[in-house]
ZAFI-158870 format. One line per field, with one value per atom (N, C-alpha, C, O): atom name; x, y, z; residue number from 0. Coordinates in Angstrom, 2 decimals, always signed. Each point is the difference from the previous one (the first is absolute). Example, Ala and Ser with C-alpha at 12.3 -4.5 7.8 and 13.67 -1.06 7.14 Angstrom:
<guvos>
at	[N CA C O N CA C O] $
x	[+13.19 -0.89 +0.90 +1.04 -1.39 +0.82 -0.77 +0.51] $
y	[-5.69 +1.19 +1.20 -0.02 +1.07 +1.19 +1.09 +1.11] $
z	[+7.80 +0.00 +0.00 +0.66 -1.38 +0.06 +0.73 +0.17] $
i	[0 0 0 0 1 1 1 1] $
</guvos>
This chain:
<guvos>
at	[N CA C O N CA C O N CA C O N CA C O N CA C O N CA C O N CA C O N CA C O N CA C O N CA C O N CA C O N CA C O N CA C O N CA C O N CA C O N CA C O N CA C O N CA C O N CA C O N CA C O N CA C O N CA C O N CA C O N CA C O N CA C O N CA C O N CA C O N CA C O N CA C O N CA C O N CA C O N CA C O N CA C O N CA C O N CA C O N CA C O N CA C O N CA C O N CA C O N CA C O N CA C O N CA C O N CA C O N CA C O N CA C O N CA C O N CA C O N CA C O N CA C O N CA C O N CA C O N CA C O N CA C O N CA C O N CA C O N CA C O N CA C O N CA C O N CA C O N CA C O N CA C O N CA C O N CA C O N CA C O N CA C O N CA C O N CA C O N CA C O N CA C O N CA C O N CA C O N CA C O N CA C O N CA C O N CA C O N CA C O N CA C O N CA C O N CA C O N CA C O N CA C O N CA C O N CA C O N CA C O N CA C O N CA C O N CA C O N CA C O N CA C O N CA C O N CA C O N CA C O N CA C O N CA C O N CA C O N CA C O N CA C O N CA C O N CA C O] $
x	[+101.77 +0.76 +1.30 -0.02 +0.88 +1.57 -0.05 -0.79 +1.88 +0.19 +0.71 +1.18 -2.10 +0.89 +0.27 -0.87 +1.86 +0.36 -0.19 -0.08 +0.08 +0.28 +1.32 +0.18 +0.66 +1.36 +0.07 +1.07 -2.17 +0.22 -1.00 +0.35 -1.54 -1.37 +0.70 -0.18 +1.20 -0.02 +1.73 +0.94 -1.32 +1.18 +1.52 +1.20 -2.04 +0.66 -0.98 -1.21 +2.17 -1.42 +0.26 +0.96 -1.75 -0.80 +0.90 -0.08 +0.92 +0.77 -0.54 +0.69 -2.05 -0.13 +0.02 +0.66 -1.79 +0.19 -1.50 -0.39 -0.32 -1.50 +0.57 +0.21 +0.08 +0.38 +0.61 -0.35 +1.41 +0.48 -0.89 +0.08 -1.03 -0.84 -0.99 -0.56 +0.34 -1.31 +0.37 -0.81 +2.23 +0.87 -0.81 -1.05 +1.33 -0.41 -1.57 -0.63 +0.30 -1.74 +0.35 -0.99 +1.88 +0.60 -0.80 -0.65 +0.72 +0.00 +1.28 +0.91 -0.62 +0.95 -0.18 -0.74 +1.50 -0.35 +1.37 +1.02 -1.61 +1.05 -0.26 -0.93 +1.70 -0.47 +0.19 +1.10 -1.92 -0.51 -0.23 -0.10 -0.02 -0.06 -1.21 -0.75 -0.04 -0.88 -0.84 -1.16 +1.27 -0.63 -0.71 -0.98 +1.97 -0.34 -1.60 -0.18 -0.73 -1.11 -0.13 +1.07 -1.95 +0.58 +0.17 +0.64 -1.01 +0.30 +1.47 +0.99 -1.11 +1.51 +0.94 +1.04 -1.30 +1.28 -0.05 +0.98 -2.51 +0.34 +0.55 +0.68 -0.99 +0.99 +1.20 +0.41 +0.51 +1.05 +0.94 +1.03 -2.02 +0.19 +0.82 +0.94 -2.16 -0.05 +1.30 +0.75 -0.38 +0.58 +1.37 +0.73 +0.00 +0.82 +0.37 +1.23 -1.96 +0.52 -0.56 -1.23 +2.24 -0.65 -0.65 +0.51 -1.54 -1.16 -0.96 -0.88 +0.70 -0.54 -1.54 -0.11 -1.04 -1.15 -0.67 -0.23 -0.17 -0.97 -1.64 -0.78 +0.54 -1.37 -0.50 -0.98 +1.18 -0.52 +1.18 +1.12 -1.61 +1.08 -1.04 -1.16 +1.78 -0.60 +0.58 +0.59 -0.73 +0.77 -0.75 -1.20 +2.66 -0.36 +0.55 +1.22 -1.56 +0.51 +0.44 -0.65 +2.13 +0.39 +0.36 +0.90 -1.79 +0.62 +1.02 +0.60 -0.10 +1.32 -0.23 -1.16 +2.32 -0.27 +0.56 +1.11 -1.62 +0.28 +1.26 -0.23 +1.80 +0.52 +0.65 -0.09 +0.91 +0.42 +1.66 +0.50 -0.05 +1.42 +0.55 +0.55 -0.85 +0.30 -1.72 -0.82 +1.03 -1.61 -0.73 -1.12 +2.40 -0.85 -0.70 +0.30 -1.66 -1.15 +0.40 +0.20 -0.08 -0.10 -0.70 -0.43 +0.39 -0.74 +1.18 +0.82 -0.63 -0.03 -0.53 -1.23 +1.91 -0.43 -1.26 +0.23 -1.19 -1.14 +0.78 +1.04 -1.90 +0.23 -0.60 -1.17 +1.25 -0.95 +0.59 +1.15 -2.38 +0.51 -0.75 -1.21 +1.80 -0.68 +0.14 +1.05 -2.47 +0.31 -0.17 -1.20 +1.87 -0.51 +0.10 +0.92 -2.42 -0.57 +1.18 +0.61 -0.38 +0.69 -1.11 -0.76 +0.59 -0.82 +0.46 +0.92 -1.05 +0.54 +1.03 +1.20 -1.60 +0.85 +0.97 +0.96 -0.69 +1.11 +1.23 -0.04 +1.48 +0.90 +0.22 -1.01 +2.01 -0.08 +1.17 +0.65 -0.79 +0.88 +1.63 +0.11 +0.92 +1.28 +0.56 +0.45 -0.62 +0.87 -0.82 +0.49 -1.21 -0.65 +0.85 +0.64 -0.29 +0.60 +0.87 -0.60 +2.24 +0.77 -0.33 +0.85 -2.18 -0.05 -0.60 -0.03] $
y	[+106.08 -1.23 +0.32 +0.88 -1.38 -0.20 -0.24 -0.71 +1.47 -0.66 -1.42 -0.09 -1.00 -1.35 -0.80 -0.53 +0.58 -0.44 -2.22 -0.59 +0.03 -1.38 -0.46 -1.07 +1.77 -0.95 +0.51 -0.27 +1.56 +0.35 -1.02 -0.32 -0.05 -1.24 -0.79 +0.30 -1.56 -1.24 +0.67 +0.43 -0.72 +0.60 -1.23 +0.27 -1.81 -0.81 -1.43 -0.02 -1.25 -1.43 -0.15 +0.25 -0.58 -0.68 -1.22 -0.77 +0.45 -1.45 -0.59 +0.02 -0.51 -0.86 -1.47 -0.45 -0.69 -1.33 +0.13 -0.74 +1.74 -0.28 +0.59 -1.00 +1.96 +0.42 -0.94 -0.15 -0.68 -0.72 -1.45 -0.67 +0.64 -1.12 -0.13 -1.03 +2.78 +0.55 +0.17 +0.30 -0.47 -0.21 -0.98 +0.38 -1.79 -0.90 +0.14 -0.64 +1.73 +0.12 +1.03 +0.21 +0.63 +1.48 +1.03 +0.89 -1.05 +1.29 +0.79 -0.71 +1.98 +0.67 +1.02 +0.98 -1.30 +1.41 +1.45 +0.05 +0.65 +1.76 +1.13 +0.76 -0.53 +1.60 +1.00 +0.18 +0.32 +1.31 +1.25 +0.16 +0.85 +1.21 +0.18 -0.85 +1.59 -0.04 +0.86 -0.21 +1.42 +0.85 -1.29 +0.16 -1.30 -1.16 -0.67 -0.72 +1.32 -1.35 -1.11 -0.57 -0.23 -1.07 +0.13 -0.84 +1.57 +0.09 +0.81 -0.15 +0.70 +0.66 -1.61 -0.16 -0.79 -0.91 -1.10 -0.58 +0.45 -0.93 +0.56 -0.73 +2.24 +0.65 -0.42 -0.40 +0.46 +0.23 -1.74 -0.30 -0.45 -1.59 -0.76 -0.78 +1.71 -0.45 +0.62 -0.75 +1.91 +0.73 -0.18 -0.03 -0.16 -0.66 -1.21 -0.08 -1.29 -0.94 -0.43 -0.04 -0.43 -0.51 -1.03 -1.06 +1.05 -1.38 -0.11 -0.78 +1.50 -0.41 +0.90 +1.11 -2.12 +0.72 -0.18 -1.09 +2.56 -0.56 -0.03 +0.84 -1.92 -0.31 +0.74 +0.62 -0.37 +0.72 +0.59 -0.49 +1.68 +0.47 +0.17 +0.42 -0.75 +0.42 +0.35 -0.78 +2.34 +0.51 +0.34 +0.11 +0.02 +0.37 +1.16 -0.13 +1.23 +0.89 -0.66 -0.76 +1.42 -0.72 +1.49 +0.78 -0.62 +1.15 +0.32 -0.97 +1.93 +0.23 -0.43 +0.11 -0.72 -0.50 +0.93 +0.46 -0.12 +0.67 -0.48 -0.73 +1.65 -0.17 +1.05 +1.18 -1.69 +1.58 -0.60 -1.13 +2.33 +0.34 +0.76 +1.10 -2.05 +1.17 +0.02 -0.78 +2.80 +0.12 +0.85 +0.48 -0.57 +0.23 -1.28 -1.13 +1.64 -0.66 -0.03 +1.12 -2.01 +0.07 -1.19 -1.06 +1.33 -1.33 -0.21 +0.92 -2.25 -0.33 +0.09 +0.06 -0.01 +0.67 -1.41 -1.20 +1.76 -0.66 -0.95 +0.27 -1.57 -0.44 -0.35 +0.19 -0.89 -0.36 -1.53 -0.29 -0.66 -1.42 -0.36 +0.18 -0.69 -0.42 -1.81 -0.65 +0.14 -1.68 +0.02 +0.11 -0.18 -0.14 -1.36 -0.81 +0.82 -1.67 +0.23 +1.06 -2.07 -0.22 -0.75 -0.64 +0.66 -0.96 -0.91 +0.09 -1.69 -1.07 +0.16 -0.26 +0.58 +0.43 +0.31 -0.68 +2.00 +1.07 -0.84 -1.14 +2.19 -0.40 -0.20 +0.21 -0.58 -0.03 +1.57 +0.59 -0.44 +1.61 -1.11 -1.06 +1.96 -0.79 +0.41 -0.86 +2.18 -0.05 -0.87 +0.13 -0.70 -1.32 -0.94 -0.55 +0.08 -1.49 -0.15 -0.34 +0.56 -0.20 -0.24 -0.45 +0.82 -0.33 -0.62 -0.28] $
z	[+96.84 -0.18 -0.73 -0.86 +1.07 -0.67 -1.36 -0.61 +0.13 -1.27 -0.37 -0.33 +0.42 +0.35 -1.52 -0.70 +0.51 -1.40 +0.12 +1.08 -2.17 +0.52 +0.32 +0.58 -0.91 +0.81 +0.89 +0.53 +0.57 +1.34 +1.08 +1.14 -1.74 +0.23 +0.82 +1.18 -1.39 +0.69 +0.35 -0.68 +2.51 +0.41 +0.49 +0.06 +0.27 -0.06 -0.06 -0.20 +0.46 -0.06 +1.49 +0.73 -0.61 +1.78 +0.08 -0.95 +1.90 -0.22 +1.59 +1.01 -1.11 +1.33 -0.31 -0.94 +2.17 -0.69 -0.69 -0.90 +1.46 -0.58 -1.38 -0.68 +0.05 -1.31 -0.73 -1.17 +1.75 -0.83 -0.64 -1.03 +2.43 -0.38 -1.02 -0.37 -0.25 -0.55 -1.22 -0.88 +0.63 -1.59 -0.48 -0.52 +0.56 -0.75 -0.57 -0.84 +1.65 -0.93 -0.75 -0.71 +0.42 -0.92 +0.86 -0.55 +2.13 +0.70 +0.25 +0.42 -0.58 +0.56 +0.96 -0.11 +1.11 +0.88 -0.52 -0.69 +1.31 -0.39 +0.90 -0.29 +1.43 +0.17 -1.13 -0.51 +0.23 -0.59 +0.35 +1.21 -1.93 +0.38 +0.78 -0.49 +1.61 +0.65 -0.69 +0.36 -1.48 -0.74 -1.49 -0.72 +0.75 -1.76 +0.75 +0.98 -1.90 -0.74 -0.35 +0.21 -0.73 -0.67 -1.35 -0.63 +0.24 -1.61 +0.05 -0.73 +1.41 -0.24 +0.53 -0.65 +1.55 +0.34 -1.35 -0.47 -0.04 -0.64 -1.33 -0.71 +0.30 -1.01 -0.16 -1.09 +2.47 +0.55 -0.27 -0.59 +1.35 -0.41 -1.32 -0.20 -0.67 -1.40 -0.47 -0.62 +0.78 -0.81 +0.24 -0.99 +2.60 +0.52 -0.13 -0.02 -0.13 -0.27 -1.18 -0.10 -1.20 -0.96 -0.24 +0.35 -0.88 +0.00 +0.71 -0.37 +1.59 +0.92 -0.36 -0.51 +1.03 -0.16 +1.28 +0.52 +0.10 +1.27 +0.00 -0.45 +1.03 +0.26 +1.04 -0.43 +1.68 +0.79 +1.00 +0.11 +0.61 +0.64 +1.83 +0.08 +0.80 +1.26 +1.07 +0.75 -0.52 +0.63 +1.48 +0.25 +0.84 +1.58 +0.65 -0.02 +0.59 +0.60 +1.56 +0.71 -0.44 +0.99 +0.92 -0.31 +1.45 +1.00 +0.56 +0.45 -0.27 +0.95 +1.33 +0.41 +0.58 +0.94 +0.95 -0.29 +1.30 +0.68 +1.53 +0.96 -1.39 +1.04 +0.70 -0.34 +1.53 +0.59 +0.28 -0.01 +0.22 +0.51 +0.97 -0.04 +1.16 +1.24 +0.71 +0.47 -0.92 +0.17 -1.23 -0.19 -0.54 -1.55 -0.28 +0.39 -1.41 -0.58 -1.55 -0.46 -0.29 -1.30 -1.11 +0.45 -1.71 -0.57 -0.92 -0.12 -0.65 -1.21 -0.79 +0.11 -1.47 -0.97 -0.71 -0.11 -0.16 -0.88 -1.09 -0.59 +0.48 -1.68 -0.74 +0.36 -1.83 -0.72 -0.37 -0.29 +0.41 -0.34 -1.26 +0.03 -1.22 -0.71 -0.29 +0.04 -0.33 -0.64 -1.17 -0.24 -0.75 -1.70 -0.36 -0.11 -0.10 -0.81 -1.60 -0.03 -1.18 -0.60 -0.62 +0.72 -2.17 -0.89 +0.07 +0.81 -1.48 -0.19 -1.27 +0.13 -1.00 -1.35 +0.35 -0.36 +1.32 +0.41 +0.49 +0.48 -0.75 +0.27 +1.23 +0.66 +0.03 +1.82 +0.07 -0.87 +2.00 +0.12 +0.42 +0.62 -1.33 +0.42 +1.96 +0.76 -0.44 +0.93 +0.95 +1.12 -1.11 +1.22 -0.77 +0.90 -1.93 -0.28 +1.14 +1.02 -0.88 +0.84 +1.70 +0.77 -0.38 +1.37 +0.32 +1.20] $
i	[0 0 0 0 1 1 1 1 2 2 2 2 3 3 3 3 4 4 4 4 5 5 5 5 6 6 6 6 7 7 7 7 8 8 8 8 9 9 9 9 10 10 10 10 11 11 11 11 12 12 12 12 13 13 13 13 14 14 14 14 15 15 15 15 16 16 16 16 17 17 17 17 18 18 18 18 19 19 19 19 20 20 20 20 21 21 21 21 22 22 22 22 23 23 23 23 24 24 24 24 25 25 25 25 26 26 26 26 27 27 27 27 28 28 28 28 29 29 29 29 30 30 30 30 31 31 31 31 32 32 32 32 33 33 33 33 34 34 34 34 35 35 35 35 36 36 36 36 37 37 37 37 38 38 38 38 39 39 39 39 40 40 40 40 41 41 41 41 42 42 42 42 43 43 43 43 44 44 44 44 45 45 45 45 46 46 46 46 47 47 47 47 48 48 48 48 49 49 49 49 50 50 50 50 51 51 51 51 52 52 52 52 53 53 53 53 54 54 54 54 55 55 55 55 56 56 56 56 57 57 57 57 58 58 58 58 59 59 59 59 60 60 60 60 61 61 61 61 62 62 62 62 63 63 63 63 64 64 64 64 65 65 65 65 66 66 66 66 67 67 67 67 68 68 68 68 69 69 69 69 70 70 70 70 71 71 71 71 72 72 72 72 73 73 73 73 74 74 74 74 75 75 75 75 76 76 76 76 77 77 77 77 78 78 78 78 79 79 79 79 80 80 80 80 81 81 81 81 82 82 82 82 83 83 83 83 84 84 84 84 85 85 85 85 86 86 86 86 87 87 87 87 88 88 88 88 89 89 89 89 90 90 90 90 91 91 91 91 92 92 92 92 93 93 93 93 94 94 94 94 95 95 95 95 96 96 96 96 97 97 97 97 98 98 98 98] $
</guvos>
């Protein structure tokens, strides 16, 4: 396994309509590194945004899809999706405010 530090863990936030809908309960989605755990994302969570405490983290492996070019064969690259539950106490994460 990689040496995956936490500011390498959460690689960006998920901006769909189901994500945005899953805010108001303090879900966040994030692709992540495909090597991060959950203890390593919710490390990563905490330590990155201030205040914030997570309750649960549940993560999905997402496959490369397979396409071609021509009559080359190739895949896309693998990912990692994460949802992080948010306590009630906890702060809300800022870069979702604006959208």
């Amino acid at each position: 396994m990689a040496n995956v530090q936490y500011y390498d863990v959460i690689l960006k936030p998920v901006i769909s309509e189901k994500s945005m809908n899953e805010m108001a309960d303090k879900k966040y989605t994030f692709l992540v590194h495909v090597d991060a755990n959950k203890t390593m994302i919710k490390e990563a969570v905490e330590k990155m945004f201030e205040g914030t405490k997570v309750k649960s983290v549940n993560t999905m492996n997402i496959n490369g899809k397979k396409r071609r070019r021509g009559a080359t064969v190739g895949k896309t690259a693998a990912k990692k999706k994460a949802i992080v539950q948010l306590t009630e106490d906890s702060k809300d994460i800022e870069i979702f405010e604006g959208l």
